[in-house]
C-alpha positions as CSV (number, residue, x, y, z in Angstrom):
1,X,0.0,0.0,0.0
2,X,1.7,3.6,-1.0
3,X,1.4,6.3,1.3
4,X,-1.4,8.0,-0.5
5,X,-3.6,4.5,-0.1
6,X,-2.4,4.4,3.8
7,X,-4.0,7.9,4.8
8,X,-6.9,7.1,2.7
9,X,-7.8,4.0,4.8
10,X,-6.5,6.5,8.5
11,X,-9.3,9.0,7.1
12,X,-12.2,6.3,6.6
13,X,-10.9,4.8,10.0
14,X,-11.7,8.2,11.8
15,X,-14.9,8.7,9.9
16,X,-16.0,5.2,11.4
17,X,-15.0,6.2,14.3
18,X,-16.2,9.6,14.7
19,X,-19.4,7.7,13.8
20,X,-19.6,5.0,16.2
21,X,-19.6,7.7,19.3
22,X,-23.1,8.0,18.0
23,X,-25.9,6.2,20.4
24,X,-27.4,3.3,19.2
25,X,-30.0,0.8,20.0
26,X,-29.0,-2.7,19.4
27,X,-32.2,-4.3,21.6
28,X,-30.9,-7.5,23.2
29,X,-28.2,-8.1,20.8
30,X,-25.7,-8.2,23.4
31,X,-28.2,-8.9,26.6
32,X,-26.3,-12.6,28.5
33,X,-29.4,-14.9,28.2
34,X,-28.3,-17.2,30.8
35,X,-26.5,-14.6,33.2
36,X,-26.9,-16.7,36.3
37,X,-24.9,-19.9,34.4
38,X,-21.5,-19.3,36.4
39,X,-22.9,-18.0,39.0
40,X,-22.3,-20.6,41.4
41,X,-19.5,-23.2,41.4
42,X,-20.5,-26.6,40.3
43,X,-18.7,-29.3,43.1
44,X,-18.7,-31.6,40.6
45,X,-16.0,-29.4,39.0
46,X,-14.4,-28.4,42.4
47,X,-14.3,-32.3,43.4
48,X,-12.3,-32.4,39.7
49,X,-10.4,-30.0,40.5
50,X,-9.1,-30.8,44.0
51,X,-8.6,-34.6,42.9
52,X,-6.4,-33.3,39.9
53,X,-3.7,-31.6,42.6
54,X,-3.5,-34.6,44.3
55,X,-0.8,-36.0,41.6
56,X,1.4,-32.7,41.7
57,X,3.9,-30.9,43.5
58,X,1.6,-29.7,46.7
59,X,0.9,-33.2,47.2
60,X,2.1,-36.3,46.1
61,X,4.7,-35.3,43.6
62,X,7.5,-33.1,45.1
63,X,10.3,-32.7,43.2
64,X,12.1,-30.9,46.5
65,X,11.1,-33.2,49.4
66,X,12.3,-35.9,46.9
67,X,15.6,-33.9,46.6
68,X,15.9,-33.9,50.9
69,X,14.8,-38.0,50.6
70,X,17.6,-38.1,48.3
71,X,15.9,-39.5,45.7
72,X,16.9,-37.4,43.0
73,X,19.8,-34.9,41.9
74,X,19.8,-32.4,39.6
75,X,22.9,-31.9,37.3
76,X,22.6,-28.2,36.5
77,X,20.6,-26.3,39.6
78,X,21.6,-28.3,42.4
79,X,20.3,-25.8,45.0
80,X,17.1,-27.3,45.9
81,X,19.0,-30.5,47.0
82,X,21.3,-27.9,49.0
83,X,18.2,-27.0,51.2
84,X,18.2,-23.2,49.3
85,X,14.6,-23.2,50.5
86,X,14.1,-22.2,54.0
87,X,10.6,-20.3,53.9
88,X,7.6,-21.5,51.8
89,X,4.5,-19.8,51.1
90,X,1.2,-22.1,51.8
91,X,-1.5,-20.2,49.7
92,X,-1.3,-22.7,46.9
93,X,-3.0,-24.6,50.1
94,X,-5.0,-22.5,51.7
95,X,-6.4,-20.2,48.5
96,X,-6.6,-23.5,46.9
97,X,-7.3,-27.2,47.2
98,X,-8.3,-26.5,50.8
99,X,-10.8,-23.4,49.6
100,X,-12.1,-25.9,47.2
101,X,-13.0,-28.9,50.0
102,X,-14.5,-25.9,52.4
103,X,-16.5,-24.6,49.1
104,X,-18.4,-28.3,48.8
105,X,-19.1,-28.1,52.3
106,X,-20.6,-24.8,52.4
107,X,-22.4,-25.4,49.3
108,X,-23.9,-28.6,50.4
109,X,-24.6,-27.3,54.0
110,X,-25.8,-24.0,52.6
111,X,-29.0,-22.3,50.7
112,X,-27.4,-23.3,47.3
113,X,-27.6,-27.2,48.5
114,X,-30.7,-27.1,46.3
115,X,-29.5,-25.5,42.7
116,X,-28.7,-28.1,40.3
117,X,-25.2,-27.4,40.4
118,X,-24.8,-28.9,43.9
119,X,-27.6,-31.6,44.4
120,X,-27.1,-33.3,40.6
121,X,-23.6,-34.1,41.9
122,X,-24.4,-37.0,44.4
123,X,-26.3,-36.7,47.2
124,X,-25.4,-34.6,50.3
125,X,-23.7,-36.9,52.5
126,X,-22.1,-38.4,50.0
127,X,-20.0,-35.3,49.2
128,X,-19.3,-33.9,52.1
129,X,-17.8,-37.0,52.9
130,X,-15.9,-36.8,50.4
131,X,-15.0,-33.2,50.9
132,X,-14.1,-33.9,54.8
133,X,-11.6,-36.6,54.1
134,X,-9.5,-34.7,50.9
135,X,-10.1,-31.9,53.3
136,X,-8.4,-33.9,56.2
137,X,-5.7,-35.2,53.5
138,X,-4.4,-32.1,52.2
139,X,-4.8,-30.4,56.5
140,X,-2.1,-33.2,56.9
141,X,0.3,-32.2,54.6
142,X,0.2,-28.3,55.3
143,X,0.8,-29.2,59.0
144,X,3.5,-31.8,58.2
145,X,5.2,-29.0,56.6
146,X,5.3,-26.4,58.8
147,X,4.0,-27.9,62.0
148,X,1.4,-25.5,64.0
149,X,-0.4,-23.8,61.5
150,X,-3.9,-22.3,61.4
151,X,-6.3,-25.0,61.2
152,X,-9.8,-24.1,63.2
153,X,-9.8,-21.0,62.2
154,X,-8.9,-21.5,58.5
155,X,-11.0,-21.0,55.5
156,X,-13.3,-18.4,56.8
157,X,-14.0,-14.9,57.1
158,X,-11.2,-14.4,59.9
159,X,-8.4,-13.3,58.1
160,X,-6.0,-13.3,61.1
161,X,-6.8,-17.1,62.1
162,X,-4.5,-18.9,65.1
163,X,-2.1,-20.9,64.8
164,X,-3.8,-24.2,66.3
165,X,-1.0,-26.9,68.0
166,X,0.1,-29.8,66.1
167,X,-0.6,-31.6,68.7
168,X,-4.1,-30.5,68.6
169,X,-4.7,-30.7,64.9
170,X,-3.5,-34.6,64.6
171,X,-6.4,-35.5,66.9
172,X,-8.8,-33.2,65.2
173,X,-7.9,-35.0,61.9
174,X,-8.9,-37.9,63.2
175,X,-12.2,-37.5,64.6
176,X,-12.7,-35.8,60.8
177,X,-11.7,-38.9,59.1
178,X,-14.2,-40.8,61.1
179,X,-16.9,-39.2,61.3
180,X,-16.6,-38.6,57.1
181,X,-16.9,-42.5,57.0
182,X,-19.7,-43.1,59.5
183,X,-21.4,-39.9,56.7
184,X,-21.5,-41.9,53.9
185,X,-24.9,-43.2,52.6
186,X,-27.0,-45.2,49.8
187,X,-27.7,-42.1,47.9
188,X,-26.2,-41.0,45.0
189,X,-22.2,-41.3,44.6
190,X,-20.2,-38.2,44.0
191,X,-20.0,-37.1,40.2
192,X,-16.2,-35.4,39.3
193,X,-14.9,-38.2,41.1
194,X,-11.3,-39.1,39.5
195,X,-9.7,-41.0,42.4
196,X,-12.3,-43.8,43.3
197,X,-15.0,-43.3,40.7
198,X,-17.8,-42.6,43.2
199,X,-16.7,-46.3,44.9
200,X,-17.7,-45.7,48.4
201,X,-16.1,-48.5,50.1
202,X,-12.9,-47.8,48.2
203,X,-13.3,-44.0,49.8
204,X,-14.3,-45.6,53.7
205,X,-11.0,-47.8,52.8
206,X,-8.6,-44.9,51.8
207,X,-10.5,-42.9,55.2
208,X,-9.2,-45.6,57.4
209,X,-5.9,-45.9,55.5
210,X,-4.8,-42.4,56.6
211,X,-6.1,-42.7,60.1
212,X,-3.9,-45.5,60.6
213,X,-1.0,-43.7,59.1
214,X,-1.7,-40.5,61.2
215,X,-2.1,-42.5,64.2
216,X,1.1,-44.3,63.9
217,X,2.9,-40.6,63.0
218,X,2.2,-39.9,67.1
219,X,3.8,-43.1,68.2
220,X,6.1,-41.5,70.2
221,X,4.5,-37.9,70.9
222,X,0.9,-39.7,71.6
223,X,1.3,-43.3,71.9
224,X,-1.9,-43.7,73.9
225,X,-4.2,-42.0,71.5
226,X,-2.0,-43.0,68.6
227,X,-2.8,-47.2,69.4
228,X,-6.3,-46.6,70.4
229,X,-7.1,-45.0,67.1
230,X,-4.7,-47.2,65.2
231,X,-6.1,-50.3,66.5
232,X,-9.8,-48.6,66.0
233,X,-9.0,-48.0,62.2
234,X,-7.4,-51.4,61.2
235,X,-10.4,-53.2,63.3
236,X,-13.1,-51.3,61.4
237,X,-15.2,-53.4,59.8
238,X,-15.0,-51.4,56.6
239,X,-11.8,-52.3,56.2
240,X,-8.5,-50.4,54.6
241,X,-6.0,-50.9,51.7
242,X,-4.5,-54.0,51.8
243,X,-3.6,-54.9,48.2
244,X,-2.7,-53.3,45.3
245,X,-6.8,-53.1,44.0
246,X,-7.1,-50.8,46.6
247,X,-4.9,-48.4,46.0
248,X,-5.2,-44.7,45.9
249,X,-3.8,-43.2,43.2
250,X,-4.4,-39.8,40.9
251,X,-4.3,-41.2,37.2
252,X,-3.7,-38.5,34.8
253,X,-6.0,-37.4,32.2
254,X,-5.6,-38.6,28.5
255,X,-4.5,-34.3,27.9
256,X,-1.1,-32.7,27.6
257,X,-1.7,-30.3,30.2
258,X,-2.7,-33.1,32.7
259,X,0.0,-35.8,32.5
260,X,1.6,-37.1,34.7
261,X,4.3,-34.7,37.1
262,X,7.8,-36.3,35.9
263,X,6.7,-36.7,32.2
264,X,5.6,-32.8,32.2
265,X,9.4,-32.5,33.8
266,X,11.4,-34.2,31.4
267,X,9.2,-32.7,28.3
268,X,10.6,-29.4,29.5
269,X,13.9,-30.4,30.5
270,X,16.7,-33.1,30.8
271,X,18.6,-32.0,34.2
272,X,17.2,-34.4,37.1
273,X,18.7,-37.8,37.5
274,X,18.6,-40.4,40.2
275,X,20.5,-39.6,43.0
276,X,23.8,-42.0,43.9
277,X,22.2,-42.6,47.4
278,X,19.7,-44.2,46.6
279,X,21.1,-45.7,42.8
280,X,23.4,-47.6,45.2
281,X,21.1,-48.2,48.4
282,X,19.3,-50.2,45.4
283,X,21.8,-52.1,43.9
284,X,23.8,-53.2,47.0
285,X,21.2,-55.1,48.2
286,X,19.7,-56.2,44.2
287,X,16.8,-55.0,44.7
288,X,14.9,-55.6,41.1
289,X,12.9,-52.4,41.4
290,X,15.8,-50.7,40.6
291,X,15.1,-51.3,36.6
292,X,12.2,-49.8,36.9
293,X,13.0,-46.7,39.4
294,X,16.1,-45.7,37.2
295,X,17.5,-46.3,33.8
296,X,21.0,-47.2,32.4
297,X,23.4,-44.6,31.1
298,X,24.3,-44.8,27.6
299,X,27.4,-47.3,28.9
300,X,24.4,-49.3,30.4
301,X,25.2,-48.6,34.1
302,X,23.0,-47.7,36.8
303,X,25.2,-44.3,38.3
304,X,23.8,-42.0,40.4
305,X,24.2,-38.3,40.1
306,X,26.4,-37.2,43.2
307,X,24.3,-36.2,46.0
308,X,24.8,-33.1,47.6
309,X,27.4,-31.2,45.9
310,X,27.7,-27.8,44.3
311,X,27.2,-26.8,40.6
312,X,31.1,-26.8,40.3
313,X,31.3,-30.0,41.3
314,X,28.9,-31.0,39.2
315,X,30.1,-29.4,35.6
316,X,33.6,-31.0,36.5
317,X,31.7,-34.8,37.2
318,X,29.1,-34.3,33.9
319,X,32.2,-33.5,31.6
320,X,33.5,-37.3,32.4
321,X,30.2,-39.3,33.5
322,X,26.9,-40.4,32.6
323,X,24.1,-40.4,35.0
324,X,20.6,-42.5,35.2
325,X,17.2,-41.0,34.6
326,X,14.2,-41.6,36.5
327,X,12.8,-44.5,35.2
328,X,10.3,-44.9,32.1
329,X,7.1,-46.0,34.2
330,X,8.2,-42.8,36.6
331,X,8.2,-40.2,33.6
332,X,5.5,-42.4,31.6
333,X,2.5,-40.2,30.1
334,X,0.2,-41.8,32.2
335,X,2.3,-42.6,35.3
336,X,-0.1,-42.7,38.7
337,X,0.4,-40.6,41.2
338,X,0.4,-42.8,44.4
339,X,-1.1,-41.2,47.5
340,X,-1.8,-44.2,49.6
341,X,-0.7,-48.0,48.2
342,X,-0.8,-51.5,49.9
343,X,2.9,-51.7,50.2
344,X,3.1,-48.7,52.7
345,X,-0.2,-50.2,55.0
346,X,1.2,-53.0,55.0
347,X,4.6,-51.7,56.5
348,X,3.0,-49.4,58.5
349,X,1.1,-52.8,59.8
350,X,4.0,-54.8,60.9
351,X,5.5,-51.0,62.9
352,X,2.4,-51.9,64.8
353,X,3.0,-56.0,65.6
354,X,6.4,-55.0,66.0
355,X,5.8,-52.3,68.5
356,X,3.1,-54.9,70.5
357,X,0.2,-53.0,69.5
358,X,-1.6,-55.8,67.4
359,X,-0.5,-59.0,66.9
360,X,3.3,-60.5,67.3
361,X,6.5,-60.2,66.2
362,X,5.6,-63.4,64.1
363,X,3.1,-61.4,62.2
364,X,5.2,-58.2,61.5
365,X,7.6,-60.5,59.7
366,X,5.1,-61.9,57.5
367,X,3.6,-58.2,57.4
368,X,6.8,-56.8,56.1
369,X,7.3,-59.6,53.6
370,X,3.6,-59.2,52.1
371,X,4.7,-55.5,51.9
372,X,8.2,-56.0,49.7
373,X,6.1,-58.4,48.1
374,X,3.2,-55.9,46.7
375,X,5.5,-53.4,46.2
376,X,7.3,-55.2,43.9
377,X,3.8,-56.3,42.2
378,X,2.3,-52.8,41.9
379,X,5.6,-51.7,40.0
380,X,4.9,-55.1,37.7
381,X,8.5,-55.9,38.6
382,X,9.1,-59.7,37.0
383,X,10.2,-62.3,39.4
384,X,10.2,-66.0,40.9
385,X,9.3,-66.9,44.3
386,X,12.9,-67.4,44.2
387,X,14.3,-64.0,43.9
388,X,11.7,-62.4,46.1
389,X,13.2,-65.2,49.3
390,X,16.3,-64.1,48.5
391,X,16.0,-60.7,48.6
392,X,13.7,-60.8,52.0
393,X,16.3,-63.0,53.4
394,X,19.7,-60.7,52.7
395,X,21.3,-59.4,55.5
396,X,20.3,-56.1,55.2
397,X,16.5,-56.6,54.6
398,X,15.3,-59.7,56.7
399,X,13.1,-59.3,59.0
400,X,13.6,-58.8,63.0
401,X,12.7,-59.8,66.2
402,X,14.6,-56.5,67.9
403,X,11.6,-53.7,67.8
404,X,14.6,-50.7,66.8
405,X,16.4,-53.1,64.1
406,X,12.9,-54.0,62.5
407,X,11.7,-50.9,62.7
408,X,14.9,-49.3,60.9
409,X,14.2,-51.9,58.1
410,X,10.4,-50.8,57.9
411,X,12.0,-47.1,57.3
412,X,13.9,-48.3,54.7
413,X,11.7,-50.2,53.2
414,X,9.1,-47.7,52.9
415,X,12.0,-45.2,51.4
416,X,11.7,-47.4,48.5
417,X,8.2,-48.1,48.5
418,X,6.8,-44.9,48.6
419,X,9.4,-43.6,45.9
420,X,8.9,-41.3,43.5
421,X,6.3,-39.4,47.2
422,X,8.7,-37.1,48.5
423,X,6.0,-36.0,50.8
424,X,5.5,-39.3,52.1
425,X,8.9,-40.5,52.1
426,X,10.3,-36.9,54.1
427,X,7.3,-37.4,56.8
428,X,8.2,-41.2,57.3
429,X,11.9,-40.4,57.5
430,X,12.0,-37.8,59.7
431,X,9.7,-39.8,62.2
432,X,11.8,-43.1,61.8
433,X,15.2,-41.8,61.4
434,X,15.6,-44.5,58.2
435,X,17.3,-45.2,56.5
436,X,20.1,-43.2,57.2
437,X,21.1,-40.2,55.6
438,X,23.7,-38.3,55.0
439,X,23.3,-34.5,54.5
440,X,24.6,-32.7,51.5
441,X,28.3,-32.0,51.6
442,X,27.8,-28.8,50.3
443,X,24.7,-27.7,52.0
444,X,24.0,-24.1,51.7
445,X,21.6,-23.6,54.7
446,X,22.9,-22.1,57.5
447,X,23.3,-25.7,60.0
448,X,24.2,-27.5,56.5
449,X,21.6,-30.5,57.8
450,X,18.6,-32.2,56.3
451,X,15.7,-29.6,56.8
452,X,13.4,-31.0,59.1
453,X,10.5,-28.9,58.7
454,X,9.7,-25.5,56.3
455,X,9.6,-22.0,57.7
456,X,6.5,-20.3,57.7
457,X,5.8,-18.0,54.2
458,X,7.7,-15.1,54.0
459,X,4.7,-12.8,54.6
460,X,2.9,-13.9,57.7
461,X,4.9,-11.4,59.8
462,X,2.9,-8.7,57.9
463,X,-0.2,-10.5,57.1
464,X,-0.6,-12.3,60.5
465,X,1.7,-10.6,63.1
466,X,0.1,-11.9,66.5
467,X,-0.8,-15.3,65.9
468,X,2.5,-15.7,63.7
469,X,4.5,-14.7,66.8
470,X,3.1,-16.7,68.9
471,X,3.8,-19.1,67.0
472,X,7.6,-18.8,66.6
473,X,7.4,-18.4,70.4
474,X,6.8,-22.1,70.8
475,X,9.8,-23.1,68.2
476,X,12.9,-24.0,70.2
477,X,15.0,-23.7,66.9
478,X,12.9,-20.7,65.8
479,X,11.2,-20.3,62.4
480,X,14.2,-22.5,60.5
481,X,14.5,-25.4,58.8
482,X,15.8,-26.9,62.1
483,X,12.7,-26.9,64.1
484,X,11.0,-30.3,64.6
485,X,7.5,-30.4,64.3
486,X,5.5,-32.1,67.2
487,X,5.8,-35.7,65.6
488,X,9.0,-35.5,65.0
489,X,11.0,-37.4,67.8
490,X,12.6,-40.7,67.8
């Protein structure tokens, strides 16, 4: 177009619009005939939505606690695995999956329990049922975290909640996972259901599963409470997840944008291998899951990245070595995200014969065993009765009639279990003390140790001044990675 054409078409673009400031009546041209449509928030969607964050990095898929487990290593930005993080925000808790359960509550207990949007979804008890126990799921990991954090006076109109106990919120949990079960009823099941497809035994299963696991967290801080509830949840006639059908698990949606956590990882980038801790921990005692965990190197080697050490380190080792990546069923489209499996109730099973609470030492053996055994089955690891005994039976895996020796190999068994849950896997080791690890040799954080808990978000001291401070008043170690929350004593 020549310039003469060009302010030609600038004229005829200010005649049109010199003409449209002109007042015109288009009727209900642009009138919203539905304009109540997303109005209200359909639970269906929010139940969706909450299940789909169950398979990423706020829960189940932690690329940083699996860094402080020492599962991983990364060969460029070792940092994380250096323990740069010392405070963590929480709103991706609080603002979200959280908001979400409380939203289904409300709704359901609420004057919208009527609209479409909430009653077509499965009938009242049924989701807040639901709702309670994902409520009481995700409560367990923001307090695992950071240790006391507002919990009774979350998710309302208070904007300067409390800080409740740990102590307090464990038993609170409890009671919430309970009484969710005991809610359930013969009406219709829960639409937006991704995890257990509306199956409500499956859901009174996975309720009993974590009150057994949060029981046995307070073994030492609790014991009283922790075996009463404990032996109350594995007694309960609706059972708990005790093979591999059972199995909670977030499977990814058939989309791009919903795959699974490490295959979203490695599609982006190529920098996180398996870690030499637990490459070796793995092959020193020829445990088969190792094929499946890890992959060769290009020589056909299973080698660890380094654990621990600096970015110079690391450029000097990469310019001579090869290093294993996570597994292909790990970074696999499709790859479940495992929240609660057979293998780790099965462990967490003999802790208790071991410990005297049910059973016998007898049992926990046989416990322990049936554990290896459907951990090795849910990975679809190929073996003979054979390899399994032999395994089970090596010196450094066999089971135990000393309660601290048997309970050291439970730790470490679940280590490898619960792999690639850094969440799981942090909570279990800090609590058992196994297996044992060694910090990072070139830690970055101020004691240079394993962090044992996060520090509360950086803007609490502004946002929440009173009820943050008295918080950090009842921190020996202060607001620092060094702080043990309430569980947390051997």
């Amino acid at each position: 177009m020549n310039r003469k054409n060009i302010f030609k078409g600038l004229a005829l673009a200010l005649v049109v619009g010199g003409a449209s400031c002109k007042k015109y009546d288009f009727g209900d041209f642009n009138v919203n005939p539905s304009p109540v449509v997303n109005s209200r928030a359909s639970t269906a969607e929010l139940f969706t939505n909450v299940m789909v964050a169950t398979g990423y990095g706020n829960a189940t898929n932690s690329e940083e606690l699996g860094y402080f487990v020492q599962y991983f290593m990364n060969i460029n930005y070792p940092n994380l695995a250096l323990y740069q993080t010392t405070n963590l925000g929480w709103n991706g808790y609080y603002t979200g999956m959280l908001m979400d359960c409380q939203t289904i509550i409300d709704l359901n207990n609420g004057a919208d329990a009527s609209n479409p949007k909430v009653s077509d979804n499965g009938s009242k008890n049924n989701q807040l049922a639901t709702a309670r126990i994902l409520k009481a799921y995700f409560f367990s990991l923001v307090t695992d975290k950071w240790g006391n954090v507002p919990y009774s006076q979350a998710l309302s109109l208070n904007i300067a909640p409390t800080y409740d106990l740990q102590s307090n919120i464990y038993p609170a949990l409890i009671t919430e996972l309970k009484e969710a079960e005991a809610q359930f009823d013969n009406g219709a099941t829960v639409k937006g259901d991704i995890l257990l497809n509306g199956n409500i035994g499956r859901w009174k299963k996975f309720a009993n599963s974590l009150r057994m696991v949060l029981a046995m967290r307070m073994a030492v801080t609790n014991p009283t409470l922790a075996r009463t509830e404990f032996v109350a949840a594995i007694q309960d006639a609706d059972g708990y997840i005790q093979t591999n059908a059972d199995n909670v698990f977030y499977q990814p949606l058939v989309n791009i944008n919903f795959s699974s956590f490490w295959f979203q990882q490695y599609r982006n980038r190529d920098e996180v291998g398996m870690s030499s801790t637990f490459i070796n921990a793995l092959r020193t005692n020829n445990d088969r899951r190792l094929a499946v965990f890890s992959r060769v190197n290009n020589a056909g080697q299973y080698v660890g990245i380094p654990y621990g050490r600096s970015a110079a380190f690391l450029n000097t080792w990469k310019a001579s070595n090869d290093y294993s990546r996570l597994g292909a069923a790990i970074t696999a489209f499709d790859c479940k995200a495992n929240i609660i499996t057979a293998s780790q109730m099965l462990l967490t099973r003999a802790e208790a014969e071991i410990r005297g609470w049910i059973g016998s030492p007898t049992d926990a053996a046989a416990s322990y065993r049936a554990a290896i055994r459907a951990s090795w089955e849910q990975w679809n690891v190929t073996f003979t009765q054979a390899e399994l005994d032999a395994y089970t039976n090596g010196a450094n895996v066999i089971p135990s009639q000393s309660v601290t020796d048997m309970i050291a190999k439970i730790g470490t068994q679940k280590w490898i279990a619960l792999y690639p849950n850094g969440h799981e896997a942090w909570s279990e080791w800090r609590r058992l003390a196994s297996p044992v690890l060694t910090p990072a040799q070139d830690a970055i954080n101020d004691s240079r140790q394993i962090p044992r808990r996060y520090a509360y978000p950086l803007n609490e001291p502004q946002l929440n001044a009173a009820a943050y401070n008295a918080a950090i008043g009842l921190l020996p170690a202060g607001d620092t990675h060094d702080g043990r929350v309430w569980w947390d004593r051997q």
